[in-house]
Residue, then its C-alpha position, 0 to 999 in steps of 0.5 A: x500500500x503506497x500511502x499518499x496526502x492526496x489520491x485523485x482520480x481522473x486528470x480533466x481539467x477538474x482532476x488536474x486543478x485539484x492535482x495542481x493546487x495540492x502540489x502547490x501546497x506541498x502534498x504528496x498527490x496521486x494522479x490515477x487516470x483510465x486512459x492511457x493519455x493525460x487529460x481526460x474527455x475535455x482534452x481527447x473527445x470534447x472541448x479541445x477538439x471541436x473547438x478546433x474543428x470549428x476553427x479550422x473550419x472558420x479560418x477556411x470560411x473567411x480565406x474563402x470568401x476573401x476577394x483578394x483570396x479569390x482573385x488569385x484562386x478561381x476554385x475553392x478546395x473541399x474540406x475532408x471532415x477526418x483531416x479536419x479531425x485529424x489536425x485537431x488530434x494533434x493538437x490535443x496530443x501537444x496539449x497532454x505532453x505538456x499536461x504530463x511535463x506539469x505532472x513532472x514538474x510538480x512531483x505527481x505520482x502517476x497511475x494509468x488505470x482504471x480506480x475503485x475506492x475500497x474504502x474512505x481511505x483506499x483507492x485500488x487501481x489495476x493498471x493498464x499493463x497489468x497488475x495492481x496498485x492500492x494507494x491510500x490518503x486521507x482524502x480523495x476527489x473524484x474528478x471522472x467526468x461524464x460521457x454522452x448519454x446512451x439510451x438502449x434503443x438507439x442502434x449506434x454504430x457506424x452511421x449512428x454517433x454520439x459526440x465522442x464517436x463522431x470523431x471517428x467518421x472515416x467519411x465527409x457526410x452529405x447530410x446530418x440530423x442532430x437529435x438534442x439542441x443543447x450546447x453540444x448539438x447547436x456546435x456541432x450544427x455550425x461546424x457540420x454546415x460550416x463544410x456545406x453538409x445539410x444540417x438537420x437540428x431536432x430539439x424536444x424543446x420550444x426553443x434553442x437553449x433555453x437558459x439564455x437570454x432571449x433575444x440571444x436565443x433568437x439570435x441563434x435560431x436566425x443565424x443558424x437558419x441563415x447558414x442553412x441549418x433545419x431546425x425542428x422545435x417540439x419534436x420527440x424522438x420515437x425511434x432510429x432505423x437503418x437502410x443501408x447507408x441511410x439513417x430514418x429518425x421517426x418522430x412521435x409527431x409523425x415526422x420522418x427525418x433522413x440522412x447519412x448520418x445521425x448525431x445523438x447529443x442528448x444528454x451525458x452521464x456521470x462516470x461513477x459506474x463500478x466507482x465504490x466497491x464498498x457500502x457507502x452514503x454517497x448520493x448518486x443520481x439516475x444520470x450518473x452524478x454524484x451529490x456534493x456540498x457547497x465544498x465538494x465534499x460527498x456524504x463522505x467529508x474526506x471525498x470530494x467530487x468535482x467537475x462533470x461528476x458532481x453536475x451542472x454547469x459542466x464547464x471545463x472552466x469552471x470544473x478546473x475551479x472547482x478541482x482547485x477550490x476543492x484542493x483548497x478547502x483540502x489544504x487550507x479550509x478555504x471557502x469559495x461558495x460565492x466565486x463559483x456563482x459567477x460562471x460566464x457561459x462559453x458557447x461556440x456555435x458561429x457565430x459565438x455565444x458567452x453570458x454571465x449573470x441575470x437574463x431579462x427574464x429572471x429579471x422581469x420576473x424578480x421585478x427588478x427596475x433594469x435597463x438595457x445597453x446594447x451594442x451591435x457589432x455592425x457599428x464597431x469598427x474592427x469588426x467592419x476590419x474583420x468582416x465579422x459584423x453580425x452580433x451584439x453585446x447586451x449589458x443589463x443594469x439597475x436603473x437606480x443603482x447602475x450595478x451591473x446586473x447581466x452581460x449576453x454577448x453574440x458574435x464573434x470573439x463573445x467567449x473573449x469579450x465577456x472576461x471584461x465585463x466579468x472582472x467589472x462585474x464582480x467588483x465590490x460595489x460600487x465598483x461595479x456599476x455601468x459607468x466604469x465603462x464610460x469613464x475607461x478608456x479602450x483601445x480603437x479599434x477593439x472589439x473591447x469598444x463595445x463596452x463603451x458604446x453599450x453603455x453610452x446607449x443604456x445610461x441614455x435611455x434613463 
């Protein structure tokens, strides 16, 4: 039995927070992952490699309608959907040899296999290369992330996918029904029209990603219908059939939807199966994830679960908070209750979408006195340099007060933009009010202007 300070199990960026600010703090840490590379489902299967297929995809778009790249080429190339793929690879295989070179560097005991935790204290793993490890600390973070949803009756296999296996498409298809409209099935809807595939968008719902502000919801329906993506709202999934090379999704509406290939992104399951081999309080939900406290701790306080695992909102930003807060309230006893409320959203459809705080919905609702500051990006001037003019940035603040109360980016670089507004945001008031950002000055031309110009346009509607 190798006794360790720390035992953590998975390296996404939730497992690799907790692993790094442990280190930091002088444990002894234990890094247990299943695969045989370093990273976790964000680094291999998710984040990294779709947003790099989207922005290859993206570069090769705005090269192609250039005119000065067309006059010197009268003939567009096709893009190959596994070549895209396989560049994104490359990336993430950069991305785990530098994680490993962190691992090093910070003294990170290593383990590739797959973990059971026999007991509060003790973690068995059966390595890859055959035989067994039995780490034992005095506490534990699971940080095992999740995988897509997998119902039983739904045939998957070569032309029926979910979001990991869509990665291995050894073809371009010619047309593409996504089931589930959620953030993963609207990115990949602009990525696969992106290479002129149709696109086929079902969602079970009214609307598209419900939990943003309204009218960047109908943003999002009308640019994705302007590239030319289908989109079918209130629609329920009966059943999938096969004929030949063609995939028929029936609907309970009646509806029949046809294509080469189908893309099931409707919902994701937390990885805790056959995790605890022995009789435990843990709360584990019928999706997979595991309950938590506002410190991450289980119903075993020395076992943490952090990340995908433990629920909303399944951000690899904010899981990698959430592994370093829990390593803090390990080391130190810190808190971060609050820190963790202020998340901003990154959405990267195209164009993109990056949100933080109230909506004028739950605004409305909570009859707050608010108003609106608005700035689209067709008036700011780099984005007529760049060419990317659809879009517009929303800033939600109290008409008395003038604190800031939301941020609603859409458009390009919105996942980029929104970190300023955020720092603004979380400033003590009244620090945090609108007209900090009247009283700054910002670079010309940025995108950063639109601060400026949204709140100009908000403080004069008061």
């Amino acid at each position: 039995m190798t006794p360790f300070d720390v035992v953590i199990i998975g390296s996404g960026p939730a497992g690799e927070g907790a692993a790094m600010q442990c280190a930091k703090d002088g444990k002894r840490v234990a890094m247990v992952e299943m695969n045989p590379d370093l990273g976790g489902e964000c680094l291999h299967r998710g984040t990294i490699p779709s947003k790099a297929l989207r922005h290859s995809i993206q570069r090769f778009l705005e090269s192609a309608t250039n005119p000065l790249v067309k006059t010197f080429h009268s003939s567009v190339p096709e893009l190959s959907f596994p070549s895209l793929v396989s560049a994104a690879r490359s990336i993430s295989k950069r991305e785990a040899e530098l994680s490993r070179r962190n691992y090093d560097r910070n003294h990170v005991a290593l383990f590739f296999g797959r973990a059971k935790i026999t007991s509060p204290n003790t973690v068995s793993v059966t390595i890859r290369e055959g035989g067994e490890e039995v780490l034992e600390a005095p506490s534990i973070v699971i940080a095992t992330g999740s995988r897509p949803y997998r119902p039983k009756d739904v045939p998957f296999d070569e032309r029926i996918h979910d979001s990991d296996t869509i990665l291995d498409l050894t073809y371009t298809p010619r047309s593409l029904t996504i089931y589930g409209a959620g953030v993963i099935g609207c990115e990949y809807a602009s990525i696969f029209k992106g290479l002129g595939i149709k696109v086929t968008l079902v969602n079970h719902r009214s609307k598209l990603l419900e939990f943003l502000d309204d009218e960047i919801i109908d943003a999002l329906s009308y640019h994705l219908r302007e590239q030319g993506v289908v989109i079918k709202h209130n629609e329920e999934f009966e059943r999938i059939e096969r004929f030949q090379n063609e995939t028929h999704l029936y609907l309970k509406s009646g509806k029949v939807v046809k294509s080469d290939t189908l893309l099931w992104a409707n919902g994701r399951s937390g990885n805790s199966d056959s995790l605890f081999a022995f009789e435990n309080p843990i709360e584990i939900d019928h999706r997979g994830n595991i309950h938590k406290n506002e410190n991450f701790q289980t119903a075993i306080e020395n076992i943490y679960a952090v990340g995908d695992i433990s629920g909303p909102p399944a951000l690899a930003s904010a899981a990698f908070n959430q592994g370093r807060f829990a390593a803090l309230h390990i080391t130190k006893g810190a808190h971060f209750e609050n820190l963790l409320k202020s998340i901003p959203t990154g959405i990267y459809t195209n164009p993109e979408i990056s949100s933080l705080g109230k909506t004028e919905r739950e605004l409305t609702q909570a009859k707050i006195p608010y108003e609106v500051g608005q700035a689209h990006f067709r008036n700011i001037a780099r984005a007529q340099i760049t060419g990317q003019t659809a879009g517009l940035l929303k800033i939600l603040f109290h008409r008395e007060t003038l604190e800031i109360l939301g941020i609603h980016c859409f458009g390009d670089q919105a996942s980029e933009i929104i970190h300023i507004g955020q720092a603004i945001m979380a400033q003590p008031s009244p620090n945090n009010r609108i007209v900090w950002f009247v009283e700054t000055t910002f670079n010309y031309p940025t995108m950063a202007e639109a601060y400026r110009v949204a709140a100009l346009n908000g403080l004069n509607r008061l």
